[in-house]
N, C-alpha and C positions, 0 to 999 in steps of 0.2 A: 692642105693639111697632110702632112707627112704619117703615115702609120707603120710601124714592126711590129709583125708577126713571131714569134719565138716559138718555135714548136720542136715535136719529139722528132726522129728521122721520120720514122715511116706515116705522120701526119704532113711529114715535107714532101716525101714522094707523091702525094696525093696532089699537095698544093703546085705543082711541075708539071703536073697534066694540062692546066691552062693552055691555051694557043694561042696567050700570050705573054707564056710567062718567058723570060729571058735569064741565061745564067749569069753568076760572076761568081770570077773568080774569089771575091772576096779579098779583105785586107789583114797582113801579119796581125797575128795578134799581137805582137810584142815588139819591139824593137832594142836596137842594142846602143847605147848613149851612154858614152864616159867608162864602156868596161862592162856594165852591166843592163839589166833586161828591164826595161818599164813596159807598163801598153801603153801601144800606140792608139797616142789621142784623136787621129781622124777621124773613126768613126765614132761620133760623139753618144749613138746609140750604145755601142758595144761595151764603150766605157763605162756608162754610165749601168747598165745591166751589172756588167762585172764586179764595179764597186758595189752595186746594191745584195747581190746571191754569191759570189766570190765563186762563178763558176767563168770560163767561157763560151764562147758561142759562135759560132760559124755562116759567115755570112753564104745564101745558097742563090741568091739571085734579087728577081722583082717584076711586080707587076703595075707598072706605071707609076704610082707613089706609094705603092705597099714595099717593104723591102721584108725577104725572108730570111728567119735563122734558125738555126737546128742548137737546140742545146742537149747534150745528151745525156743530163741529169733526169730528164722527163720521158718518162715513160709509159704512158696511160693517153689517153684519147683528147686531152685536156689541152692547150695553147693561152696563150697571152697576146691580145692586142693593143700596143700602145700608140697612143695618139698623141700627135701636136707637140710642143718644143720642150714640153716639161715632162713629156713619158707617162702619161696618167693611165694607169692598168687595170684591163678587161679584160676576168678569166672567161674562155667559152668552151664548151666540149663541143667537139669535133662532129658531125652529123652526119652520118655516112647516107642513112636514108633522103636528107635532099639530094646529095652527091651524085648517088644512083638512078634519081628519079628526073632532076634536073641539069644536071653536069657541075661542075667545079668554077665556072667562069661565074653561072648565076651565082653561086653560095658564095663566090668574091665581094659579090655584089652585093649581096645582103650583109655580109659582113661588115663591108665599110659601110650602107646604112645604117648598120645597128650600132659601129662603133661612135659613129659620127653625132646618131642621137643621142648613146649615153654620155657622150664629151657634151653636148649641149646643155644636158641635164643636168649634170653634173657642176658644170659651168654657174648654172643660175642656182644650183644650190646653194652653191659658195658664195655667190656673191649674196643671197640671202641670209647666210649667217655671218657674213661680214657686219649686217644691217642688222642683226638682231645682238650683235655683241657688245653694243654701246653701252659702255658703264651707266649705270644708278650712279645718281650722286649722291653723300650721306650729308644730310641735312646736320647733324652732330658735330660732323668733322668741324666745322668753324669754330667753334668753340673749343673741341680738343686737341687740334692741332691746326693751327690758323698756318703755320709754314707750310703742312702738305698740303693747301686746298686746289681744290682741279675747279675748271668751270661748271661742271655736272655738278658739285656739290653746292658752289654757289646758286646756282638754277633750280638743285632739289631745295635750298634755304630758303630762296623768293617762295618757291610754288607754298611753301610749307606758313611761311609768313601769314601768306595770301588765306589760305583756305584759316587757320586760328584767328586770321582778322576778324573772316565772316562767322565763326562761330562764336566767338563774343559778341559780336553784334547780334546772332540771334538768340543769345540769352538772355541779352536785356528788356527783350521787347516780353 
């Protein structure tokens, strides 16, 4: 699972302390096709950032599958971690007191634990309100509109049948 970090510069310098963090050079932001200037679509992160805040962002390295960027719209102690192939975003502020107390390598470390857990979370969220979104079906609708019927409506008309069956039947007795 792939994670970008986007931070401010001086939350970058911090994260460079690592031993083992590696630079790069990073990729044009832009390139030139036909005359004029698009971004360039290889780094599918950068793009996808770009079109979402309409800023850019500078790639500054990586540590094994975290990759770092400096945006320099941000300015406060604050970063974004995105996880996994759809970008799903986790603000965290910056913790200078583990930093100090632990080094940079562990708070890496915690980091991608926590982001790992909140994509899991998150993950099963989603998939439980997939599961709670099933339409009702209106028992009505057959009668008012016999062209739009969904099967959920059909299934709310049986269940509705059923239970007016048994309540006739126990009003005769």
């Amino acid at each position: 699972m792939s994670l970008n970090i986007v931070s401010s510069y001086t939350i970058s310098l911090e994260f460079k302390k690592s031993r083992y963090f590696v630079q790069s050079l990073g990729l044009v932001a832009t390139v030139e096709k036909n005359g004029t200037r698009i971004l360039n679509d290889k780094d599918k992160f950068s793009k996808f950032y770009n079109s979402s805040y309409r800023t850019t962002i500078y790639a500054q390295g990586k540590v094994g599958d975290i990759r770092f960027y400096i945006d320099h719209a941000i300015k406060d102690d604050n970063f974004a971690v995105y996880v996994g192939d759809n970008f799903e975003e986790f603000i965290n502020t910056f913790d200078r007191e583990i930093v100090s107390n632990k080094g940079i390598d562990f708070y890496l470390g915690h980091l991608l634990k926590m982001a790992e857990e909140a994509y899991e979370e998150k993950v099963k969220n989603d998939e439980l309100k997939k599961i709670e979104e099933k339409k009702q079906g209106d028992a009505n609708k057959i009668f008012q509109n016999p062209g739009n019927v969904t099967y959920e409506d059909l299934k709310a008309y049986m269940e509705q049948r059923q239970r007016d069956r048994y309540k006739n039947n126990n009003n005769m007795i």
